[in-house]
C-alpha positions in Angstrom: -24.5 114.1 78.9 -20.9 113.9 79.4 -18.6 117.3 79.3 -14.6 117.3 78.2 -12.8 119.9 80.1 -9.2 120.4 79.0 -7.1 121.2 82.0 -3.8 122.7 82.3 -1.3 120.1 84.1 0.7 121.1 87.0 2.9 119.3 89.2 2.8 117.9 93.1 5.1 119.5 95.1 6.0 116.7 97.2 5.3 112.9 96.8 4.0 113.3 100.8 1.7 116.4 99.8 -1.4 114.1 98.9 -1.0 112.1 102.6 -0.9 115.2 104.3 -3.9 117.0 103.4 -6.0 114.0 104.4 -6.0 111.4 102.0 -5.8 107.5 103.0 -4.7 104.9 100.8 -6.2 101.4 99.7 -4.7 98.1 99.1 -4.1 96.6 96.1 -3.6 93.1 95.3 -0.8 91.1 95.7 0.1 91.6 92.1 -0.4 95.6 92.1 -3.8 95.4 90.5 -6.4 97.4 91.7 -8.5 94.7 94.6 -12.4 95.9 94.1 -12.5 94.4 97.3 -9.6 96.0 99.9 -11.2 99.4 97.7 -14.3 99.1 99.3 -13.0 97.6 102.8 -11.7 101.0 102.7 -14.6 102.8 102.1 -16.7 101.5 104.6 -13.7 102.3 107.5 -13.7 105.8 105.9 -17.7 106.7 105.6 -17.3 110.1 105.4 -15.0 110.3 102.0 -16.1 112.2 99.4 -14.0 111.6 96.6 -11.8 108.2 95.4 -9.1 108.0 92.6 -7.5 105.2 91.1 -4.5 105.1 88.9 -4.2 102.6 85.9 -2.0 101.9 84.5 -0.3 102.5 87.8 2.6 104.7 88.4 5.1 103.1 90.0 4.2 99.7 89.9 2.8 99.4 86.6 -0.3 97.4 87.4 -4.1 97.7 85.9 -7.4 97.3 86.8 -9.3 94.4 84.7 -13.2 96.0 83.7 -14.8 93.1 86.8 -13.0 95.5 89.2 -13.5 99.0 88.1 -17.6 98.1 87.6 -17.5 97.4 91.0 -15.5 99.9 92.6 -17.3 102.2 90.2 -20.8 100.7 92.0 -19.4 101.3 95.6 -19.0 104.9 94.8 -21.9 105.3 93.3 -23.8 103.4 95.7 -22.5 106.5 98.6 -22.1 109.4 96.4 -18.3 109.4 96.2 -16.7 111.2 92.9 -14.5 108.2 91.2 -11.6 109.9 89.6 -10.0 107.5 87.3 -6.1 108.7 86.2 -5.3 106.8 82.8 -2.7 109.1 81.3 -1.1 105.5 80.8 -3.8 103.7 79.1 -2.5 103.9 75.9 1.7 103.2 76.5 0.7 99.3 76.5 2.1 96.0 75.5 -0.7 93.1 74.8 -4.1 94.1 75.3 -5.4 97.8 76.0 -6.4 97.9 79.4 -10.3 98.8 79.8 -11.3 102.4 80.9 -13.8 103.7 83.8 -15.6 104.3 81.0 -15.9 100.6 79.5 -17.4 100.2 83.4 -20.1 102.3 83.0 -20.8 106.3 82.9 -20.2 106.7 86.5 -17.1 108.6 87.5 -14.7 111.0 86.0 -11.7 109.9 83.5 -8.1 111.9 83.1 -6.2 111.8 80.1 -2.8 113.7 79.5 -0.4 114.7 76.1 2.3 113.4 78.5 2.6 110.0 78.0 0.6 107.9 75.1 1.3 111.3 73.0 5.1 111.8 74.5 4.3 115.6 74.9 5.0 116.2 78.3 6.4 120.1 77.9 2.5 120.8 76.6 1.2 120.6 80.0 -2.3 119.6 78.3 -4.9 117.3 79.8 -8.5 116.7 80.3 -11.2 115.2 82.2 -14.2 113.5 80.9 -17.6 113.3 82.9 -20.6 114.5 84.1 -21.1 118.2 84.1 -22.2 118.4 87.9 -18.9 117.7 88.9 -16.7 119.2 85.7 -18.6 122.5 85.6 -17.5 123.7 89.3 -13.9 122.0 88.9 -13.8 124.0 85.8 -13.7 127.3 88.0 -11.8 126.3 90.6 -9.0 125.3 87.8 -9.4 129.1 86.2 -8.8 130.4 89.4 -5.7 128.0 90.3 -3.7 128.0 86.9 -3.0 129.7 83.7 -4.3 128.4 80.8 -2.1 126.5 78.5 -0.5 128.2 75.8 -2.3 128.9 72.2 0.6 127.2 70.5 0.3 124.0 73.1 -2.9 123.6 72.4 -2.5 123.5 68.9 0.6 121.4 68.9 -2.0 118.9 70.9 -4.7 119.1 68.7 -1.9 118.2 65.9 -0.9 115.1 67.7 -4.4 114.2 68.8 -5.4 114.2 65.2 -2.4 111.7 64.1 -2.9 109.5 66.8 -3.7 106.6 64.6 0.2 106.8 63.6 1.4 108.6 66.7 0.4 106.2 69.5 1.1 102.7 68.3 4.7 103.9 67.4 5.0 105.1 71.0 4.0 101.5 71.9 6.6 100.3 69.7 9.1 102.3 71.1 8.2 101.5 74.9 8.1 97.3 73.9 11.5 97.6 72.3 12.9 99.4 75.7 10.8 96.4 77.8 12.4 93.8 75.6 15.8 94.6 76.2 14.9 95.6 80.2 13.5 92.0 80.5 16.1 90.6 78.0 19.4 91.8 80.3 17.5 90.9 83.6 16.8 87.3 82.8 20.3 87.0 82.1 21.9 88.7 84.7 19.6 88.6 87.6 18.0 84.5 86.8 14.5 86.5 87.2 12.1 86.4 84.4 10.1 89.4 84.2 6.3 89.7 83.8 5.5 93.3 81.7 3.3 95.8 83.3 -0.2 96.5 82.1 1.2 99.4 80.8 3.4 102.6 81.5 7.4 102.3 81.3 7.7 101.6 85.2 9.4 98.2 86.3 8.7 97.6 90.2 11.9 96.3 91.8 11.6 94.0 94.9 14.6 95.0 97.2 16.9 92.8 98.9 15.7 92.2 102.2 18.6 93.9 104.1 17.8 97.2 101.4 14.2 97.4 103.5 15.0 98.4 106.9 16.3 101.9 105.0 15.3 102.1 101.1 16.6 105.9 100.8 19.8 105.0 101.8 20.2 101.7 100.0 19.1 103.9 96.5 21.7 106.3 97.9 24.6 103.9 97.5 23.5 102.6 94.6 23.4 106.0 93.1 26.7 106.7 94.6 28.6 103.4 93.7 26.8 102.4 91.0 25.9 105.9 89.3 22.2 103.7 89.0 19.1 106.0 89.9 16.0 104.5 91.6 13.2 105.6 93.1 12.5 104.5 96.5 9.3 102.6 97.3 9.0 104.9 99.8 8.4 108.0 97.9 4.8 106.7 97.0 4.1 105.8 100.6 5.0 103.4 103.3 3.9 100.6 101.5 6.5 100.5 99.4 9.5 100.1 101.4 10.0 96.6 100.0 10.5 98.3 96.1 11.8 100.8 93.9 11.0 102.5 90.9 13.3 101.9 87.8 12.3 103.6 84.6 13.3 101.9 81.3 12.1 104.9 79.3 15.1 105.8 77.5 16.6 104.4 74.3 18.7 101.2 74.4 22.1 101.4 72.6 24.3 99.2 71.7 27.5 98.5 73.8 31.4 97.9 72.4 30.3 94.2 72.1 26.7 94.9 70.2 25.3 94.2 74.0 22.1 96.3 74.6 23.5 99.4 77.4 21.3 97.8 79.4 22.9 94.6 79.6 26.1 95.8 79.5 25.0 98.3 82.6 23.5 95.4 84.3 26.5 93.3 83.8 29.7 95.8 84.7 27.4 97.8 87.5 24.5 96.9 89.5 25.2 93.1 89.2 28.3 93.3 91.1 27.0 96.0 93.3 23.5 94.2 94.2 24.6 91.9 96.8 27.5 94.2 98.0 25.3 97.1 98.9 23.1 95.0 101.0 26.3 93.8 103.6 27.3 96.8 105.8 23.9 98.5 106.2 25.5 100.7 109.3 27.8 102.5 106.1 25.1 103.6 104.0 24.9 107.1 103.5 22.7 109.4 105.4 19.5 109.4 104.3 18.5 112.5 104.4 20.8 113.2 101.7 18.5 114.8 98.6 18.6 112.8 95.6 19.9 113.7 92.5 17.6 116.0 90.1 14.5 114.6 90.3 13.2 115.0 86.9 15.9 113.1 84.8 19.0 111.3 85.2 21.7 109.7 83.1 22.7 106.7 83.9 26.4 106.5 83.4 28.8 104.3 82.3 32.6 104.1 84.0 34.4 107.2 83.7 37.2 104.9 82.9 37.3 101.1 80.7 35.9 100.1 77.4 32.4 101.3 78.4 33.6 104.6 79.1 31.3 106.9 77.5 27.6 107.8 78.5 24.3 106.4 78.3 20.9 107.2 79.0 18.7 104.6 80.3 16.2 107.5 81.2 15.4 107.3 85.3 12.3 109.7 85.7 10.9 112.0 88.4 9.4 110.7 91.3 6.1 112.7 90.2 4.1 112.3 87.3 
């Protein structure tokens, strides 16, 4: 028998938190998918774990998990008595094909889902977690003793959306492949790359220039600076990522003076020029131990002076979910 147990969402407090209490991360493939194999290489060098969590749709690199590989990481845990914790608050923000649950794999494991994303309710702060009662029944407790309860109207505000979700979510979709399309549309022509759209999310993972990896914070720092572009460093999501950052292209494209999308037009009159530049002179990047701006959301702006002199949001999001 499976139990749903809605949970009240509540926030990290620092991207290293997770590392420090104990937690070692797995490999993924070479393509940010999840690699059923590095997963359980893992395992066996760690016999004494006791719980395992995936993420897919991934945040921040967008990649997924096809149903061969979650059957058999789902088997490994089962096979040593590990809780699998699958986090799909992205599942349903896609582009082609839905990407397959834990669930599709099997009844093994425990599933998140969140308002957040598919549903764009973030401010409800309402979740759940789908499983076996064994291991929903005590996390139950432990969450009434940790957090309030969310909010009577919340609930019923999610419980409204949950119930439209045949109208709610694939507009949501639409919305995200409109913001991809013109992401993907300006890069092609301004950076000669053709980009390959995640499995899902709203999360494009940016390889850095090579001179940008010996110090990702500061590199973001200047662009931030010079180019009033926010990224998030690789870096925040552990040490794996110093080669990336996180660009968000969850806020609405508009049109520029010339009918260009903004992104274009950003990617044109800012971080084009600025790309190669901020990789020379590595010694002048800022300190970087300099805090980032707020870390929830961020405009990107447009010159303060020129014909593009008016602001635009291309929607740079928090670090943390």
């Amino acid at each position: 028998m499976k139990c749903w147990c809605p949970i009240r969402l509540s926030r990290v407090p620092r991207p290293g938190a997770a590392r420090r209490s104990g937690n070692v991360p797995y490999a993924l493939s070479r393509e940010f998918q999840l690699d059923a194999k590095a997963f359980v290489t893992c395992l066996e060098a760690h016999p004494k774990a006791k719980v395992a969590v995936i993420n897919h749709p991934s945040n921040p690199t967008g990649g997924g998990a096809s149903l061969e590989e979650l059957r058999a990481v789902a088997w490994a845990c089962r096979q040593r008595g590990i809780l699998l914790i699958s986090d799909e608050v992205y599942r349903d923000l896609y582009f082609e094909t839905r990407p397959p649950s834990l669930r599709d794999a099997g009844s093994y494991g425990v599933v998140l889902g969140s308002m957040s994303k598919g549903w764009a309710a973030p401010g409800l702060r309402v979740g759940w977690a789908v499983g076996d009662p064994q291991w929903l029944t005590p996390a139950r407790t432990v969450h009434a003793f940790a957090v309030t309860a969310a909010s009577a109207p919340c609930q019923r505000a999610a419980l409204a959306l949950l119930e439209a979700s045949d109208q709610v979510l694939p507009q949501g979709r639409r919305e995200i492949s409109i913001r991809w399309e013109a992401l993907a549309s300006a890069w092609q022509e301004h950076f000669g790359e053709v980009l390959t759209p995640p499995a899902g999310a709203f999360y494009h993972w940016i390889s850095l220039p090579e001179a940008a990896r010996q110090d990702p914070m500061a590199f973001c720092l200047k662009l931030r600076d010079e180019a009033k572009v926010v990224l998030v460093p690789g870096t925040a999501f552990g040490e794996a990522g110093c080669a990336y950052a996180r660009l968000s292209f969850r806020g609405t494209p508009r049109a520029g003076p010339r009918g260009c999308p903004s992104h274009g037009v950003l990617l044109e009159e800012v971080m084009t020029p600025l790309w190669p530049s901020v990789t020379k002179n590595a010694e002048h990047w800022p300190n970087p131990m300099r805090p980032l701006s707020s870390p929830i959301e961020v405009e990107w702006r447009r010159p303060a002076t020129g014909p593009c002199a008016r602001p635009c949001q291309i929607g740079f999001g928090s670090p943390m979910r």
